[in-house]
C-alpha positions as CSV (number, residue, x, y, z in Angstrom):
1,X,48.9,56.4,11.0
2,X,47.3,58.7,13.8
3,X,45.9,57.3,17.2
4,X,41.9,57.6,17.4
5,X,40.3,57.6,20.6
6,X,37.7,54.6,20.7
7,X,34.3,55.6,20.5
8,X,31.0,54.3,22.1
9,X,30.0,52.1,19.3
10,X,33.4,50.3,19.4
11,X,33.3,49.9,23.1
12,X,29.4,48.2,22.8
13,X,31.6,46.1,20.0
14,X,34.1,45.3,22.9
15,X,31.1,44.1,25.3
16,X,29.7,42.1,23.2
17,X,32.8,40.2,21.7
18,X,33.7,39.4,25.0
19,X,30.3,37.9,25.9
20,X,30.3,35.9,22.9
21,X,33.8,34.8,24.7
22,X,36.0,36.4,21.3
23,X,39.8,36.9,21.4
24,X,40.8,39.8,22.0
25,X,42.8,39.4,18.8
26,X,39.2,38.6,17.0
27,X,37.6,41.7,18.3
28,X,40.4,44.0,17.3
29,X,40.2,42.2,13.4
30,X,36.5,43.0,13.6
31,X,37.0,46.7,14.7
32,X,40.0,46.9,12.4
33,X,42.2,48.2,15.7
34,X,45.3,46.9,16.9
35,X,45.0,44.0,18.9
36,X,47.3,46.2,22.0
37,X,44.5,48.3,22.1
38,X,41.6,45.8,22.8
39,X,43.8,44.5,25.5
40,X,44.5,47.9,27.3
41,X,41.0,48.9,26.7
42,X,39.9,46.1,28.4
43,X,42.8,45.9,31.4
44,X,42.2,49.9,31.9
45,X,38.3,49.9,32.1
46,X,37.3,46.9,33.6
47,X,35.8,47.7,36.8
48,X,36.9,45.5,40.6
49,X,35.8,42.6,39.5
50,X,37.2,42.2,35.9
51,X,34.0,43.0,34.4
52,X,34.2,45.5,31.4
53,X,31.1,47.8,30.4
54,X,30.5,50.2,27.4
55,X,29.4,53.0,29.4
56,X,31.8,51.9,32.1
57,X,35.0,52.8,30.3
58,X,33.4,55.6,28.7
59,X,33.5,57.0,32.3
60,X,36.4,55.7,33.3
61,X,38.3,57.4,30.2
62,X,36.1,60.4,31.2
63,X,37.3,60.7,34.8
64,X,41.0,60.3,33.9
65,X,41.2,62.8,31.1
66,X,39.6,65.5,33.5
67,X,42.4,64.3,36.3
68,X,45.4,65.0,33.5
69,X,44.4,68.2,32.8
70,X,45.8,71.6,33.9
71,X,43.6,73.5,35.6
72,X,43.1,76.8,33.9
73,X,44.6,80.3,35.1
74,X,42.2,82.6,33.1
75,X,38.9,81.4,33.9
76,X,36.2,84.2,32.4
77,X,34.7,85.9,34.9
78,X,37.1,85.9,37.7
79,X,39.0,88.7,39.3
80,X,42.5,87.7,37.4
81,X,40.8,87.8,34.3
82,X,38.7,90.6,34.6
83,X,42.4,92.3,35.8
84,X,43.9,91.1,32.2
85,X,41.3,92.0,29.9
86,X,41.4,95.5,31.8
87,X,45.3,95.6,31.1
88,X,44.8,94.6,28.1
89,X,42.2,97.1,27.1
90,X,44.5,99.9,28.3
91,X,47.3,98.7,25.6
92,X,49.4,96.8,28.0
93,X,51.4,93.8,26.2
94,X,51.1,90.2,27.5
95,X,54.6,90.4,28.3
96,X,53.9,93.6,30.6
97,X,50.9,92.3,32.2
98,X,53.1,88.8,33.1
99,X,55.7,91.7,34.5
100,X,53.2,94.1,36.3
101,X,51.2,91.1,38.2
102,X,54.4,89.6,39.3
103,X,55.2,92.7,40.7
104,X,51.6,93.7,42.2
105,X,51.3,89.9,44.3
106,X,54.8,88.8,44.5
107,X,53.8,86.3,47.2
108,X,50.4,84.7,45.4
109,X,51.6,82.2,43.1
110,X,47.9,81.9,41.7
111,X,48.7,85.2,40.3
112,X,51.3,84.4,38.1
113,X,50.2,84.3,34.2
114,X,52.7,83.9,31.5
115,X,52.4,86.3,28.4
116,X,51.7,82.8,26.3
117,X,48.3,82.3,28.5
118,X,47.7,85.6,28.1
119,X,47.7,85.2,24.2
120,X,45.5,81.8,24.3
C-alpha cells in the first residue's frame, strides 16, 4: 500500500467532520484513511488557536514542502547554466565539466556541479 498525499476534497471532509464534532477515528472510516493520518493532519495544520481549515493546511503543506527542498544549481538562464550547456555543446562530458569548473572557481562553492546534476 503506497502513501497518498491528501487532497483538498478530503481536507473540506476533515473540516466538516470536526464541526459536526466526529472522531477522528469516524472521519478517517468515512475517507477510508488511516485513522494516524486524520490525527497528524489535524495536529500539523491546525493554525495558533487549534482551529483547522481546508485551505489552511493546504498552505501549510504548501509552505513546508517548498522549505524541504533543495534549492536548484542549474537554474535555466543563469550564468552556470549558460556555462554548462556551452561545455556541453563543445562535447565536454558531465564528468569534465564537474572537473573543469572545480578547477576554474576553486573558492565559489556555488560553482560546484556534480556530473549527476549535470545529466538531470
Amino acid at each position: 500500500m503506497s502513501y497518498h498525499e491528501l487532497n483538498l476534497e478530503e481536507r473540506i471532509a476533515i473540516r466538516v467532520g470536526l464541526v459536526k464534532k466526529l472522531s477522528l477515528r469516524e472521519i478517517a472510516r468515512q475517507l477510508k484513511r488511516s485513522p494516524s493520518t486524520i490525527s497528524r493532519e489535524v495536529r500539523r495544520n491546525s493554525d495558533a488557536d487549534g482551529n483547522y481549515t481546508a485551505y489552511g493546511a493546504y498552505q501549510y503543506t504548501k509552505a513546508r514542502r517548498v522549505a524541504c527542498r533543495p534549492k536548484r544549481k542549474l537554474v535555466p538562464g543563469s550564468e552556470l547554466f549558460q556555462m554548462v550547456k556551452e561545455m556541453l555543446r563543445d562535447r565536454f562530458s558531465p564528468q569534465q565539466i564537474a572537473g573543469n569548473l572545480r578547477r576554474m572557481f576553486p573558492k565559489l562553492k556555488d560553482a560546484y556541479v556534480s556530473h549527476e546534476t549535470i545529466y538531470k
